[in-house]
N, C-alpha and C positions, 0 to 999 in steps of 0.2 A: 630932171630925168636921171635920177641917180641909180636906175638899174635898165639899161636898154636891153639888155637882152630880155630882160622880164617884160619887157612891151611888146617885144618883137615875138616873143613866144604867145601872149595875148593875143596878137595879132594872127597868129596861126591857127591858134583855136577857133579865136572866131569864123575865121572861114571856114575851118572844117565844119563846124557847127553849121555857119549858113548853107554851104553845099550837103550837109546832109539835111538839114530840112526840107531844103527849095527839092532835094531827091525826095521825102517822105509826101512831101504835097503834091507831088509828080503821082507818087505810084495812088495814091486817093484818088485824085483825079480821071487819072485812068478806071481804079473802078466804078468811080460816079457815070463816067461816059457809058462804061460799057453797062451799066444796069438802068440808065437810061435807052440806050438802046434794046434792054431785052423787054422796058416797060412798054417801049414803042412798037416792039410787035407783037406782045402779047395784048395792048389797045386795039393793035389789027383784027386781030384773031377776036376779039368779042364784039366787033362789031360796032353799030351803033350805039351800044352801052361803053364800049370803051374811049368813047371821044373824048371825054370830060380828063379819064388817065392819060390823054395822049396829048392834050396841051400841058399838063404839070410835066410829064415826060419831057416834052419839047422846050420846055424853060428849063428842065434842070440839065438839060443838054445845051444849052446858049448859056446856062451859067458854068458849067464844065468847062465851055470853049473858052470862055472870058477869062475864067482861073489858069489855062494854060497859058493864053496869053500873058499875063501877068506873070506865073512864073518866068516864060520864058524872058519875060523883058527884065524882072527879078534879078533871074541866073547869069545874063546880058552883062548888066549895070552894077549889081551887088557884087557879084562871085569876080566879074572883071576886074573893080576896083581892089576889093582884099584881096587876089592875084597880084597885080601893081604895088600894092601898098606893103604885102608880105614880101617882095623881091626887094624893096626897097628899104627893108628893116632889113636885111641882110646883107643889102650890099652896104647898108651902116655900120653894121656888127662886123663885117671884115674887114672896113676901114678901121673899126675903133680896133679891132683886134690887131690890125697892122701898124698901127699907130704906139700902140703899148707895147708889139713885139720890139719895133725899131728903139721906142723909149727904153725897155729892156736893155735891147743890146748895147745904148748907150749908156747905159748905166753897169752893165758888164764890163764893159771898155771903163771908166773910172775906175772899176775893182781893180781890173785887175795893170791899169796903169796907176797907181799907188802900194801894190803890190811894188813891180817895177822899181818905183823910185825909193822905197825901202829898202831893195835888196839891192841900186845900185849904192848905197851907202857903205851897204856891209861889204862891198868890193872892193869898196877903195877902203875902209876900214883895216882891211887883213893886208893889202898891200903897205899901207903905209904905217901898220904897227912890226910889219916885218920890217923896218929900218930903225926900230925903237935900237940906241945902244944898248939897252939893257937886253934885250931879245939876241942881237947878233954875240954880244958877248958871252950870253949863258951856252951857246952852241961853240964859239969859238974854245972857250978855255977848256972846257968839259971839268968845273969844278965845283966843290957845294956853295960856297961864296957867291958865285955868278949866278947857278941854278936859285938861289934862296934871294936874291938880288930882284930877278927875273918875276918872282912868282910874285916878289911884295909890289913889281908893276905894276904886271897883270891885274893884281888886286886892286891898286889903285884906279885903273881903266874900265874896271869891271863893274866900280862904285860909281862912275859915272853914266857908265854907258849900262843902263839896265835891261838893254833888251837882250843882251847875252847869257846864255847857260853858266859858259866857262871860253875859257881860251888856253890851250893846252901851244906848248914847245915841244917838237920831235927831233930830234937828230937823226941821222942819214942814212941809221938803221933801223928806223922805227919804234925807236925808243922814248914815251914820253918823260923828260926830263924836268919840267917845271909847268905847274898851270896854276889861274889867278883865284880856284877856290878849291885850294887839300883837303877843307876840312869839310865840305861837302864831296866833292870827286876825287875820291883815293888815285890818281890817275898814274903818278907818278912812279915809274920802271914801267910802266903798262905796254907792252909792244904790241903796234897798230900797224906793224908793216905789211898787211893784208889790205888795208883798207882804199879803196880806190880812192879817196880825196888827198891820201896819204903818197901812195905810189905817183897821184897825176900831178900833186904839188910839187914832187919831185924830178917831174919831168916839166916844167912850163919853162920856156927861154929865157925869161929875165923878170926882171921885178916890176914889169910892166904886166905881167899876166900872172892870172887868178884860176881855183876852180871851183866851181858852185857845184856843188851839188843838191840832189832833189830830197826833198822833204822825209825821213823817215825815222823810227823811231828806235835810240839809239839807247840799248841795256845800261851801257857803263854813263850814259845821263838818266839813269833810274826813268828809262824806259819813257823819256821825255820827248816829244815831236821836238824836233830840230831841222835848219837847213844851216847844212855846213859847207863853208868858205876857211877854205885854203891856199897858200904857196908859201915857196921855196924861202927860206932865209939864207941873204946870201953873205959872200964875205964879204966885210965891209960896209955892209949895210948899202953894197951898190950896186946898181940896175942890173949889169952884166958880171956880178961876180958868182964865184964858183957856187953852188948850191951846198951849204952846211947842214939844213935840216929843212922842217918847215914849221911853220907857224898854223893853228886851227883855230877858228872860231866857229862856235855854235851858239848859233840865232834862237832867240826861244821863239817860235813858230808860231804853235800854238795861240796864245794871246793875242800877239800881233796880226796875225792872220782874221781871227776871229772879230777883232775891233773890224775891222774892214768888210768883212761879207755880211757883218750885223749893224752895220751902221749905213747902208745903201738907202735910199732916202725916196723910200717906198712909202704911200698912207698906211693908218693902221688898217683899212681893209684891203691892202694889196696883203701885207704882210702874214693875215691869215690863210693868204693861198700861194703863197711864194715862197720857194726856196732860193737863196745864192748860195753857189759855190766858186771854188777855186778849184780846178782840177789840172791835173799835169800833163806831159806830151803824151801819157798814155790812157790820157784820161780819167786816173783813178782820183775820185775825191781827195782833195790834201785838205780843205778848207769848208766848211758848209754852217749855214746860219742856225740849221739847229740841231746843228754837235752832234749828228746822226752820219755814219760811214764812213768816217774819217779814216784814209789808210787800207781800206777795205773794199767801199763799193767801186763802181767805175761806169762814167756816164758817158754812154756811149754817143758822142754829139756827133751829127750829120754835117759837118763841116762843111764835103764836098767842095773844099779850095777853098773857101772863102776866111779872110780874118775875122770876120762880123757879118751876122746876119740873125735872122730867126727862122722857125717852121713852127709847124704846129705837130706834136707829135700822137700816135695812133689810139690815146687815151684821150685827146683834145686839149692838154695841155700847151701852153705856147714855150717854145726853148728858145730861148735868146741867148747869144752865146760873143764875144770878141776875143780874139787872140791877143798875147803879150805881141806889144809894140817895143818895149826896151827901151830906154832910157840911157841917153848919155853914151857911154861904152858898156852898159850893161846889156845886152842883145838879149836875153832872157834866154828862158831854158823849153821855150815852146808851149807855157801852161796857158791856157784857159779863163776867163772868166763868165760864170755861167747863171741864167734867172733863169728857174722855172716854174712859171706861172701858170696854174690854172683858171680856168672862165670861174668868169662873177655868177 
């Protein structure tokens, strides 16, 4: 049965079809009856000659009768059954459909809990590169030595860690002083004291706290999708010391994002009626499998409180949807993982 709704729609046909027949041999019969009847009294009316017309009359009126019976037992038994057997390819069809919406959403929930565990990495990544000596010292001494010290870190950690844009040094007036790729991000003098990862790194209590921000696309990374993680570098490279500047990383998004919503482990004929997304707490697409709205559309999900679930929405698509669960001390940032499926 590799397409049940194609049966279940068969199955609807056919009834329509029998109910309109068993109604076309209905209205026949009717006229059979009633032209038997007009043969049986126009037999009246001639008399002794019409005796001979009024027994064929009289049979084709016992056969009229016999055909109604039949229909009706027909309409009874046929039209009963396909009634029965149509309700029951539907109440298939919305099992299967709630069986795939739930599989959906469990598969939403994997998106977007390895999301999660990705970005709880880069959390603790930007925390514990802001106690790099070379980091605390390029903000402490404010000279070209530390700054050019700093940068050929950065560089090193950069070549490792490749899901990174760049990772910029700010000092305390929003000055970037050093980052681990010059020669792709002119970055340096660049003042970013505008910027909210910037001003909130500058405010977080200690070297225990971080600030993430939501995915958006960022001119001076040539206009690159990024999720940037930030905090404070402090003196001494220790938990509760005074805040010198701060430290940024930027996530290359994009890519990584993309491996994840296209790698959801759909058949290839789900896949030609499904979309995954990743969407934010305001539900604007950050992430989608086929690289269409990114940063632009915004999928308005029926949550109604729930972290997981599905509906079906008013074009008969099915929307399966779970919320960021967070991971570790990552709490997430409220986004979405989202399947939307159309019927086979």
């Amino acid at each position: 049965m590799s397409n049940p709704q194609a049966i279940v729609d068969l199955t609807h046909e056919v009834k329509r079809l029998a109910t309109s027949k068993i109604s076309d041999i209905n209205d026949i019969n009717r006229e059979t009856t009633f032209l038997a009847l007009n043969a049986l009294i126009e037999a009246a009316r001639a008399g002794n000659a019409g005796k001979g017309f009024a027994v064929v009359a009289n049979q084709v009126k016992q056969v009229s009768k016999r055909i109604s019976e039949i229909t009706t037992d027909l309409n009874k038994d046929l039209a009963g059954s396909l009634s029965t057997l149509t309700q029951l390819g539907d109440s298939m069809i919305e099992r299967l459909r709630s069986h795939d919406g739930q599989r959906c959403a469990d598969l939403a929930l994997n998106m977007i809990d390895l999301i999660d565990r990705n970005l709880y990495e880069r959390s603790c990544d930007v925390r514990w590169w802001a106690t790099d000596s070379a980091v605390v010292a390029c903000l402490a001494n404010h000279d070209t030595s530390s700054a050019k010290h700093a940068s050929e870190r950065l560089s090193v950690i950069l070549d490792s860690y490749t899901v990174y844009r760049d990772i910029w040094i700010v000092d305390e007036h929003g000055v970037v002083v050093a980052n681990g790729r010059p020669a792709l991000y002119a970055a340096r003098g660049e003042n970013v004291a505008g910027a909210d990862w910037f001003r909130n790194a500058m405010k977080t209590r200690s070297g225990a706290d971080y600030v993430a921000s939501d995915v958006e696309a960022l001119v001076f990374m040539h206009n690159a999708q990024v999720a940037t993680y930030s905090t404070a570098v402090r003196e001494g490279g220790l938990a509760n010391g005074r805040a010198l500047g701060a430290i940024v990383i930027f996530f290359d998004w994009a890519p990584q994002a993309g491996a994840v919503v296209k790698g959801v482990r759909l058949s290839e004929e789900e896949w030609t009626r499904s979309r995954c997304m990743i969407v934010d707490s305001n539900f604007r697409v950050i992430a989608a499998s086929d690289g269409k709205g990114i940063l632009t559309e915004r999928l308005r999900l029926q949550v109604d409180g729930r972290q997981t679930g599905y509906y079906r929405a008013s074009d008969g698509t099915i929307v399966s949807f779970a919320a960021t669960p967070g991971y570790e001390t990552y709490r997430g940032l409220g986004w979405y993982g989202a399947i939307c499926q159309k019927s086979a």
